[in-house]
BADO-701460 format. One record per residue (C-alpha): x, y, z. Coordinates in steps of 0.2 Angstrom, whole numbers. Layout:
<sites>
SITE   east  north     up
SITE      X      Y      Z
...
</sites>
This chain:
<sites>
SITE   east  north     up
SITE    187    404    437
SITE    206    404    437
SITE    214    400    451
SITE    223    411    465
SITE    242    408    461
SITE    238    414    442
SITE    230    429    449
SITE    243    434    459
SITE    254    428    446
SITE    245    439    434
SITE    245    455    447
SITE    224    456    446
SITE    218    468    460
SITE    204    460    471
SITE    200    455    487
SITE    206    437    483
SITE    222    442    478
SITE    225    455    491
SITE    232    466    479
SITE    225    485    479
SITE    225    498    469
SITE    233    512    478
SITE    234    533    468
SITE    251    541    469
SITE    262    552    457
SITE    279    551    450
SITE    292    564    454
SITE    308    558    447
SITE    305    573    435
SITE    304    588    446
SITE    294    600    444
SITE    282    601    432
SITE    276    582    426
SITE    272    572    441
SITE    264    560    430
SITE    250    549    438
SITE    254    531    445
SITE    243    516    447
SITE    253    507    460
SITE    246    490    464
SITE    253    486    481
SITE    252    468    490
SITE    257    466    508
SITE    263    485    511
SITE    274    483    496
SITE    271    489    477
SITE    272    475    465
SITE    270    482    448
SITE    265    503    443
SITE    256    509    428
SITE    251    527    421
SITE    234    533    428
SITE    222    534    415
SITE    211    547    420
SITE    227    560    426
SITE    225    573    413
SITE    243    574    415
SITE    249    558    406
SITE    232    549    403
SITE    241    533    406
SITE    257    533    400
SITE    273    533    408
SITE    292    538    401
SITE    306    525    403
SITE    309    532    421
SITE    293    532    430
SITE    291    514    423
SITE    306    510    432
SITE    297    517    449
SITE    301    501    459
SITE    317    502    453
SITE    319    519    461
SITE    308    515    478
SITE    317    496    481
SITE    334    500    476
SITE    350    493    486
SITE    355    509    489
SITE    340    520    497
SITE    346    528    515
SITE    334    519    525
SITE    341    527    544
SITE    348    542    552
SITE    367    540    551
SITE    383    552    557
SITE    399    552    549
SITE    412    545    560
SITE    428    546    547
SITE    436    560    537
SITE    425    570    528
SITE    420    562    510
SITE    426    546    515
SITE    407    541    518
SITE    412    532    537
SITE    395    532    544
SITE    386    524    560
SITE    366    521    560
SITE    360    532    574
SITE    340    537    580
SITE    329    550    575
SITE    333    558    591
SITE    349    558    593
SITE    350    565    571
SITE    337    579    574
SITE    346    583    592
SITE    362    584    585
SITE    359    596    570
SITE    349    608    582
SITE    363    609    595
SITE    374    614    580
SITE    365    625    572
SITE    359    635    586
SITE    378    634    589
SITE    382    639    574
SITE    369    653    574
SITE    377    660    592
SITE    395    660    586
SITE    394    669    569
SITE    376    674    565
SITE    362    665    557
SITE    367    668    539
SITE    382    657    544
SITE    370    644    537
SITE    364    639    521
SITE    348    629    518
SITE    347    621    502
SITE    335    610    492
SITE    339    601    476
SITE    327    588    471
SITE    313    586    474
SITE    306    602    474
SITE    290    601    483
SITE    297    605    501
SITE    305    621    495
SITE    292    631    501
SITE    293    625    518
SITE    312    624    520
SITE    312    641    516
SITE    302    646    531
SITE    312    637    540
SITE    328    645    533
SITE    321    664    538
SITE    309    660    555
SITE    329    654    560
SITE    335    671    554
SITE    347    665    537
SITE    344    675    520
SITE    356    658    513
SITE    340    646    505
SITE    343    642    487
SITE    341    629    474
SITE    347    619    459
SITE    337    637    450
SITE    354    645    453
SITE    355    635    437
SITE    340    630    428
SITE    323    638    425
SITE    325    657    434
SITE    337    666    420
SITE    324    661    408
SITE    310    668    418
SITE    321    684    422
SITE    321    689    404
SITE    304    690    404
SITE    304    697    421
SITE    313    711    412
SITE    303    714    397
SITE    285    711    404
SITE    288    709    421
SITE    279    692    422
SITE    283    675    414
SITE    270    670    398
SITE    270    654    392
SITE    262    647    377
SITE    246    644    372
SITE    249    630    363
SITE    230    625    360
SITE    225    642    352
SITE    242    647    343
SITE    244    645    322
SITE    263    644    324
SITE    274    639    338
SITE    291    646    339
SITE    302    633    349
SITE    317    643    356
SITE    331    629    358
SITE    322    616    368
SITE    320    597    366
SITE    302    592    373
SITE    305    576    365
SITE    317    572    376
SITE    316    583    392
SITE    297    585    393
SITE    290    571    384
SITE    274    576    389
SITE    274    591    379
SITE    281    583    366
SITE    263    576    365
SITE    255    590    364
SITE    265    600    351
SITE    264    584    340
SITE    247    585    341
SITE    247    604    338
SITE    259    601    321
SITE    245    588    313
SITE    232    601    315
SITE    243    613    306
SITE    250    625    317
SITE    265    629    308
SITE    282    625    319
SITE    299    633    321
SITE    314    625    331
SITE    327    635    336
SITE    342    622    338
SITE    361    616    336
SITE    353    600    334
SITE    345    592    324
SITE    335    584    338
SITE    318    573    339
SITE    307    590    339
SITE    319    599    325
SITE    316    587    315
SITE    296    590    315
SITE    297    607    311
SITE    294    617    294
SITE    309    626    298
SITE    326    621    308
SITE    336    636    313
SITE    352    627    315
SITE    363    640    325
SITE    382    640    336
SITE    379    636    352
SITE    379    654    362
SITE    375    663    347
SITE    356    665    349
SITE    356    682    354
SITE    362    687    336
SITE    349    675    328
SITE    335    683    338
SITE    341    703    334
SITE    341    697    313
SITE    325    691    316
SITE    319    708    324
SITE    329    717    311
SITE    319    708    298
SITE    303    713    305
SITE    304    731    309
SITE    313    735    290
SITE    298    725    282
SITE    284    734    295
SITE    280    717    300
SITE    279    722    319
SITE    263    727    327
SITE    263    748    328
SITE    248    748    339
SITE    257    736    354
SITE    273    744    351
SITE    268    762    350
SITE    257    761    366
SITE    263    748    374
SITE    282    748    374
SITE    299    757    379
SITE    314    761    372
SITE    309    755    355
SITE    317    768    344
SITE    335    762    354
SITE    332    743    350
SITE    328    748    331
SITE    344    754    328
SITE    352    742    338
SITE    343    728    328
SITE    348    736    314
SITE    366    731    314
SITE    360    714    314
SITE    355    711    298
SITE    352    695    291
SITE    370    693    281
SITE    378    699    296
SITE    367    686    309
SITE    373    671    296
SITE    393    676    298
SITE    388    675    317
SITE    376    660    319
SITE    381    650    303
SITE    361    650    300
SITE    358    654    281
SITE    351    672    277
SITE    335    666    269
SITE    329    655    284
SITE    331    670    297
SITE    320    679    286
SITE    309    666    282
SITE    306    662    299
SITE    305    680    305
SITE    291    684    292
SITE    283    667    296
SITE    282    672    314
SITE    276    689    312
SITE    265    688    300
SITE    255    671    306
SITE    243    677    318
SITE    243    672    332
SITE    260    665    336
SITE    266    660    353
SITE    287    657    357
SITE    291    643    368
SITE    309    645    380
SITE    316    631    388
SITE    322    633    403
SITE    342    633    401
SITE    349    629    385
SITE    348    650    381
SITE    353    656    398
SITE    365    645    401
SITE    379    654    393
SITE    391    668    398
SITE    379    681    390
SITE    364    670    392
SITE    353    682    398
SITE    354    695    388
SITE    350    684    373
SITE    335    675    381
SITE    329    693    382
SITE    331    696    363
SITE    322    682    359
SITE    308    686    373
SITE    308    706    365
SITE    302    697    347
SITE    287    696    357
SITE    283    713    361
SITE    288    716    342
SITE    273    707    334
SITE    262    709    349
SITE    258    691    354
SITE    259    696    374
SITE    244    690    383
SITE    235    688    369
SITE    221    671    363
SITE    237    659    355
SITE    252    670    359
SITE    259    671    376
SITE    248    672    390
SITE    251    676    408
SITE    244    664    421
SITE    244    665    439
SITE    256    653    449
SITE    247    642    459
SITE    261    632    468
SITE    277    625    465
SITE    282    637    448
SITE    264    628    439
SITE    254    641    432
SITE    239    642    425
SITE    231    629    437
SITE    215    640    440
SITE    217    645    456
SITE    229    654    468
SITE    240    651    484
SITE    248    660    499
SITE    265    650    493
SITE    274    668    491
SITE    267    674    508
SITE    272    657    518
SITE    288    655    510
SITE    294    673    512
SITE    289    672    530
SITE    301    689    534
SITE    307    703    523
SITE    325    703    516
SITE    328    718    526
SITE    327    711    543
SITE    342    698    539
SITE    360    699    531
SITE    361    701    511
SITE    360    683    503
SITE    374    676    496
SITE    380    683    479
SITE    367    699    482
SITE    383    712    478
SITE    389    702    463
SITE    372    697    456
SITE    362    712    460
SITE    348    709    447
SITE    344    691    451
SITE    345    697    469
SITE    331    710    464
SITE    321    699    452
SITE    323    682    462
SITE    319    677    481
SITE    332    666    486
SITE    353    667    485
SITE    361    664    472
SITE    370    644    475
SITE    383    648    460
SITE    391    659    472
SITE    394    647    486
SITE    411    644    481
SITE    419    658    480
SITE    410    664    497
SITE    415    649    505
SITE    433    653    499
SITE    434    670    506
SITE    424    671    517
SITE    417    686    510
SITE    405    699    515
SITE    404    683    528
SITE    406    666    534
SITE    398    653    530
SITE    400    639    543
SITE    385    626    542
SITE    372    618    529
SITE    358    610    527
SITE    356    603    510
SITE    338    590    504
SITE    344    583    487
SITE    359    591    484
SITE    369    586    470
SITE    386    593    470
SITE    391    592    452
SITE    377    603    446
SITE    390    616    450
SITE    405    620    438
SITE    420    613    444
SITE    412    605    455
SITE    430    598    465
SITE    433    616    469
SITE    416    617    479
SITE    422    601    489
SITE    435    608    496
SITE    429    624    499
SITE    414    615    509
SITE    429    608    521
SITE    426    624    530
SITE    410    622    536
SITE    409    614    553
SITE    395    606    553
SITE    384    600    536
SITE    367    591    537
SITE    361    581    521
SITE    343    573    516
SITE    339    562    502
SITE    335    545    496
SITE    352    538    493
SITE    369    540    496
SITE    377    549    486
SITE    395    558    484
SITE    390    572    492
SITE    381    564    508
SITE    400    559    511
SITE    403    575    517
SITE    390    577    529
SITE    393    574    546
SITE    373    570    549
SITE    363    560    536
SITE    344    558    536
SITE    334    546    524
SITE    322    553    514
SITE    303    545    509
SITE    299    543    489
SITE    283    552    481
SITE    274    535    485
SITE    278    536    502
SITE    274    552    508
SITE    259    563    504
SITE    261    581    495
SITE    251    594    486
SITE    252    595    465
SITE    244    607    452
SITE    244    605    434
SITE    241    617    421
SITE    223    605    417
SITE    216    615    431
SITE    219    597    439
SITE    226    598    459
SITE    230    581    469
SITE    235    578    490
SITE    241    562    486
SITE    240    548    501
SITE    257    537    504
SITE    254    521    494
SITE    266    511    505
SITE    273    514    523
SITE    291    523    520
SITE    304    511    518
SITE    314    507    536
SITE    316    523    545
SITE    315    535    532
SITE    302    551    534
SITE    296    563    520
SITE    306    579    518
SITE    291    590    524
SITE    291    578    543
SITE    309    584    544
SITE    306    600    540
SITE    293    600    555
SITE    302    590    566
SITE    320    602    565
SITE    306    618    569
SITE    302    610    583
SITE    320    605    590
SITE    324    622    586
SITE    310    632    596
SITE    307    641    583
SITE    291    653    588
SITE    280    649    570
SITE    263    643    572
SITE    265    637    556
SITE    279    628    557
SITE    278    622    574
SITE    261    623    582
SITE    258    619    600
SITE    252    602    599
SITE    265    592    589
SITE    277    595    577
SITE    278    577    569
SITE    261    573    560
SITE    251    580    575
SITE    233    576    574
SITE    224    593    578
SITE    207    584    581
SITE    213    570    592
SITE    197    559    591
SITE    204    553    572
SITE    204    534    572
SITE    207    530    555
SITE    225    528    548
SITE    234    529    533
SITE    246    516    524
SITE    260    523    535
SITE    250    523    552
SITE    249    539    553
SITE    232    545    558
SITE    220    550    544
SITE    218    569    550
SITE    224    586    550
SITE    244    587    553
SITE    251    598    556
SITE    259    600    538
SITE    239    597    532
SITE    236    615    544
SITE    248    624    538
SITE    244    616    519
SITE    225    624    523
SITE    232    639    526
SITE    241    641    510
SITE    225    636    501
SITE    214    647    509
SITE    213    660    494
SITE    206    646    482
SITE    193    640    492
SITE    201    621    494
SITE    203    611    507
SITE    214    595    510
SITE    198    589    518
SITE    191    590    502
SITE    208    584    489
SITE    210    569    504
SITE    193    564    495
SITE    199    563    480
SITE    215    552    480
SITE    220    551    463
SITE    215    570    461
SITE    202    583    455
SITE    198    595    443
SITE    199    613    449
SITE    179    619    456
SITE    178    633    449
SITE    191    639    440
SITE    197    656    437
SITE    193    662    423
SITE    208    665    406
SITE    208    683    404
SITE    218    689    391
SITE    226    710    389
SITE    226    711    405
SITE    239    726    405
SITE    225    734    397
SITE    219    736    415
SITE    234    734    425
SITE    247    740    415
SITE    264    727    415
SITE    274    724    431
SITE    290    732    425
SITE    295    749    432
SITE    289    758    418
SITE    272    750    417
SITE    277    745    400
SITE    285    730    390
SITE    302    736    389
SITE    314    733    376
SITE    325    743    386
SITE    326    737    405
SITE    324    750    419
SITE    331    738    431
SITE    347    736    421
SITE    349    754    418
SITE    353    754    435
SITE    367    743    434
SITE    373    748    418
SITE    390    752    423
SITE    393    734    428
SITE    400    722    413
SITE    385    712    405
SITE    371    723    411
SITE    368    732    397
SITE    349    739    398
SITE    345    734    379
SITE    347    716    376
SITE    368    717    368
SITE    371    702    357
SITE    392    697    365
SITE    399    679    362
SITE    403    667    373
SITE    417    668    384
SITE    424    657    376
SITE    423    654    358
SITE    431    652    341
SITE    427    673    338
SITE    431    679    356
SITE    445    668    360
SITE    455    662    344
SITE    467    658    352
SITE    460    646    364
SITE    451    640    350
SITE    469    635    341
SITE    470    623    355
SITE    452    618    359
SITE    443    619    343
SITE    426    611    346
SITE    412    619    355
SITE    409    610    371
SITE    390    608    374
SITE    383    599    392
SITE    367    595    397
SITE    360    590    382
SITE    344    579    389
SITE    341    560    387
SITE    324    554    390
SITE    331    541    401
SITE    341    553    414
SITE    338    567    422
SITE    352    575    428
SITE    359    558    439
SITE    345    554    446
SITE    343    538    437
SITE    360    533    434
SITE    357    518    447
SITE    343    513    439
SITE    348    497    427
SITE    332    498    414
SITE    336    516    412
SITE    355    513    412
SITE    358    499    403
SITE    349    513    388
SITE    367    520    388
SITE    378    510    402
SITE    392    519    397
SITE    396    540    398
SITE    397    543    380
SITE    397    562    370
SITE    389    565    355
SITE    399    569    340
SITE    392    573    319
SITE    398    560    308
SITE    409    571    298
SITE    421    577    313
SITE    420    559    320
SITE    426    555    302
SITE    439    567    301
SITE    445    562    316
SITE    445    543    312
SITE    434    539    328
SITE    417    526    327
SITE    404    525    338
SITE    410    514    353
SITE    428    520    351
SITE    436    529    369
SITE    440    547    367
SITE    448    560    377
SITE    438    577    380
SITE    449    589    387
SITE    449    610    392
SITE    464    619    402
SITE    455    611    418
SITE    459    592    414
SITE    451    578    403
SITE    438    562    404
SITE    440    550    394
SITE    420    544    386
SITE    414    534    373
SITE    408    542    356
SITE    392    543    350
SITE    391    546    333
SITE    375    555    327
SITE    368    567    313
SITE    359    572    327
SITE    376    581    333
SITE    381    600    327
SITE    396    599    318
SITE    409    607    328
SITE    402    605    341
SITE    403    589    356
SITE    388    585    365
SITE    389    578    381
SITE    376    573    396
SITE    382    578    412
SITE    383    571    429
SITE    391    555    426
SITE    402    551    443
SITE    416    544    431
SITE    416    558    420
SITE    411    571    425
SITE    409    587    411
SITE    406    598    423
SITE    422    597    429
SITE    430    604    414
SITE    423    620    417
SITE    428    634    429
SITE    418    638    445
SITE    419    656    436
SITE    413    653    420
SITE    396    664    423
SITE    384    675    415
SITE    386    691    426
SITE    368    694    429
SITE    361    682    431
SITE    374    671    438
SITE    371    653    428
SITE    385    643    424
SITE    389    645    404
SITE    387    627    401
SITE    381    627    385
SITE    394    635    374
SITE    416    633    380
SITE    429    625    368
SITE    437    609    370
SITE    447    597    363
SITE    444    579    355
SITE    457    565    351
SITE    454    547    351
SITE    460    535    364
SITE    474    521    360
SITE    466    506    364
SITE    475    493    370
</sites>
């Protein structure tokens, strides 16, 4: 038998070693992959993690940032108290305080806030995580504000807005069932790794694969056909596919016929978009857009898959996600066994978990017509129609002028200031506001301008409802007490309704807002102390699962998860019955909700193929100084966003900010890989290290963004949107490239 010390040494769970399994799940990568964690845990503390096997999610695996999950809960620089700001704003002069005094404080502001210049004077915002969205936003309206939003201002809702406008419900695809997969400029390799898995699998069974792409990236690289475009030119590229398929009768004249509107319109449209024309435009050679359009409509049944910003995030991003969603209606692969399929949301943005929620109804907690219009409602009239929350892209500028009001006070969980486009210029505009409140793990350059900051629990440290697509649904248990003083998001939530007074038996029920214990004869506790019974958070959880027939009774059972009981069942046509959610009852290749916006630039009601703002076509001149394409974003499967910059297994991947470039500009140029270069718009420069790649577009600089010291975003204006729905046109503006003297 081996001795203790080696089993300890060897990190084997047993009574002897005092080491414990303990369920929990990883959400570094918000939303959608909360990946399944073994943590073994000694002594309150959590000394090595591993996949969960039997989580149908990642069966066992774990990406290069979940396995640097103690990296992320330990690290040097969590916020572990309560701390008020006792310097200038941003210079990040703070003083521990207590609970009481923190959640005190931000109440008497508020409510002062609130008397002084009305409730939509304040903004509440959440960043990452996203699982307390739901309940900041009741908090936001039972105080009376319109002002919650999110980092969806940029990410994730233009995309599903497209479809909104076509079929009036997102559809994703049904990978399992499909016989070819249209991939529409996204990377799972790399941002949904996950995935990634599951189209692999798909490719070896033969289901025949089409990547829309600049770059030849991981996935392009597996498919039969690459469609190798400009950046921002997708719009054309989608309309020459259409063109194809209606000139060769290709398109499904039963679906369209009964089931559309305004086809005759985009027909003629499509047809200036022939294939010829779309290669001047998109530098995609004639024969592969109609290869791939006949492919498409001809292989029966075919499912598109949209990523959730590369399209949209561009000045006429929406307008060409919507072409490339109307390809769709086209061939009549809506709702249909391997096409795209409608699936009820179950909670948090997953669909398709296999059962439903009252997340809309507890969120939503008022209608927009009892409160002020939400910030950017007059400039983005269509997101504010589509989406329920303000648009966050037009802070600045609101902020700036004050215009149609105020804004005085924030209330910000994970917010990361460099999401926005010139992200200085929102800075100083937040050196109005009075009084700002932020919440998160660590500190970070934004928290330096709060005047009250609160520490935030880790995934592992706090407990929170999941669903998956595998008709899987977990209430995970904290694996570990939170670290010194910090609570989890949803305990601050509580705890701010209760200093607030605010009337909601949901939010703050009679007997205790802070993990009150409903039935006060529990006597069992959880890692954290907290008693093992109904909290209020867990009441006002039941109540949002009281459609689906679970409990959190019945999930606590179960700590590393369950399969759904009972699931509801796939139905398939179901606008057969129903008819589709868009004003006209059909799919709609023309838009009734943009006809009535149509005099406003950008909104045109069939999907108008424009470029970029700024591009080599539309600004030639521009283009004379800057002529690369700048591209940001572009995922690494280490980072998301700068969530794991701290982290040194993920950052010592690429320690230094560095842009991507294709071998023949980095040739041309006289630049190798290592070598300092100089990226540069009319709003100033970084300097970065080059990264040649034949993964790179030529022309074209690809850079990941957030970097503190080198920040792309900061090359771009706060203005530089797509006027419907508002996202920033990251993805396609010019630059210029020159290498750096090096000393």
């Amino acid at each position: 038998m081996a001795d203790l010390e080696s089993l300890i040494a060897a990190k084997i769970p047993g009574p002897r070693t005092g080491i414990e399994i303990r369920k929990s799940i990883c959400t570094i990568c918000d939303p959608t992959t909360q990946c399944g964690l073994d943590c073994y845990v000694k002594d309150g503390r959590i000394i090595k993690v591993e996949g969960s096997l039997e989580h149908p999610q990642n069966r066992g695996t774990l990406c290069a940032k979940g396995a640097a999950q103690r990296q992320w809960v330990y690290h040097k620089d969590r916020l572990l108290h309560p701390a008020k700001r006792v310097g200038p704003r941003g210079s990040g002069q703070m003083v521990p305080i207590s609970w009481e005094e923190a959640l005190s404080t931000i109440a008497n502001n508020l409510v002062r806030l609130r008397d002084s210049y009305g409730p939509e004077s304040i903004v509440f915002y959440c960043g990452y995580p996203k699982h307390p969205r739901p309940f900041l936003k009741r908090l936001a309206h039972q105080f009376g504000s319109p002002n919650f939003c999110t980092e969806s201002s940029t990410c994730f809702t233009a995309m599903a807005m497209a479809w909104q406008l076509a079929f009036g419900d997102m559809a994703g695809p049904d990978l399992p069932r499909t016989k070819c997969l249209m991939i529409w400029t996204g990377n799972p390799a790399h941002a949904r790794p996950l995935a990634a898995r599951g189209i692999k699998e798909a490719r070896d069974k033969g289901v025949i694969l089409i990547v829309v792409d600049p770059r030849l990236s991981p996935t392009a690289a597996l498919a039969d056909l690459h469609l190798k475009l400009r950046p921002g030119t997708d719009g054309a590229l989608a309309l020459a596919m259409a063109h194809v398929i209606i000139e060769e009768g290709l398109y499904d004249l039963e679906f369209v016929a009964r089931w559309t509107r305004g086809f005759e319109e985009f027909r003629a449209y499509a047809a200036q978009f022939s294939p010829p024309t779309a290669e001047g435009i998109t530098g995609v050679p004639a024969s592969l857009i109609a290869e791939a359009a006949r492919l498409y409509a001809t292989t029966k049944p075919a499912a598109l898959m949209t990523s959730a910003a590369p399209v949209v995030q561009n000045t006429n991003g929406l307008q060409n996600q919507r072409a490339a969603v109307c390809l769709v209606a086209l061939t009549g692969n809506f709702d249909v066994p391997g096409g795209n399929v409608v699936a009820p949301s179950a909670w948090l943005e997953v669909s398709g978990a296999g059962f439903i929620t009252r997340e809309h109804e507890f969120a939503q907690s008022r209608p927009w017509s009892d409160m002020a219009p939400r910030i950017g409602a007059e400039r983005f009239p269509v997101w504010t129609e589509l989406f329920d929350q303000a648009q966050s892209m037009a802070l600045t500028r609101q902020l700036e002028t004050d215009s149609p009001y105020p804004l005085r006070g924030l209330v910000a969980f994970g917010m990361n200031h460099r999401m926005w486009p010139e992200p200085s210029r929102l800075l100083r505009a937040m050196e109005k506001l009075e009084f700002i409140v932020d919440v998160d793990l660590f500190a970070t350059d934004t928290s330096r301008y709060a005047d009250i900051v609160l520490p935030a629990s880790s995934s592992v440290e706090r407990s929170e409802l999941r669903a998956y697509p595998q008709k899987y649904v977990v209430f995970t248990q904290p694996a570990i007490p939170p670290l010194g003083d910090s609570r989890p998001d949803i305990d601050i939530i509580f705890s701010l309704a209760a200093q607030l007074g605010l009337d909601d038996p949901l939010l703050n029920p009679s007997e205790s807002p802070y993990r009150s214990a409903v039935d006060s004869s529990c006597t069992e506790t959880r890692p954290d102390g907290a008693p093992d019974c109904i909290s209020a958070y867990e009441a006002a959880l039941d109540w949002i699962l009281a459609p689906s027939g679970l409990t959190i009774d019945e999930l606590k059972k179960h700590p590393g998860g369950m399969f759904v009981p009972n699931p509801l069942p796939v139905e398939f046509r179901k606008y057969e019955k129903q008819g589709f959610g868009t004003p006209s009852g059909k799919a709609e290749f023309v838009s009734s909700v943009l006809e009535k916006y149509a005099d406003r630039p950008g909104h045109d009601p069939l999907p108008v193929y424009r470029e970029p703002a700024l591009s080599p076509v539309s600004a030639p001149e521009e283009a004379a100084r800057y002529p690369f394409i700048l591209g940001t974003g572009t995922r690494l499967p280490m980072f998301i966003h700068s969530r794991t910059f701290r982290l040194s297994w993920t950052r010592c991947l690429r320690p230094a900010p560095a842009a991507d470039l294709h071998p023949d500009d980095a040739a041309r140029l006289g630049i190798a890989s290592g070598d300092l270069i100089e990226i540069s718009t009319s709003l100033g420069a970084i300097q970065v290290k080059a990264n040649i790649t034949s993964m790179a577009c030529p022309g074209v600089v690809h850079m990941f963004h957030d970097y503190p010291e080198a920040d792309v975003n900061s090359l771009i204006s706060a203005d530089y949107l797509d006027p419907v729905s508002g996202f920033p046109g990251y993805k396609a503006l010019l630059c210029q490239v020159r290498k750096v003297s090096q000393a």
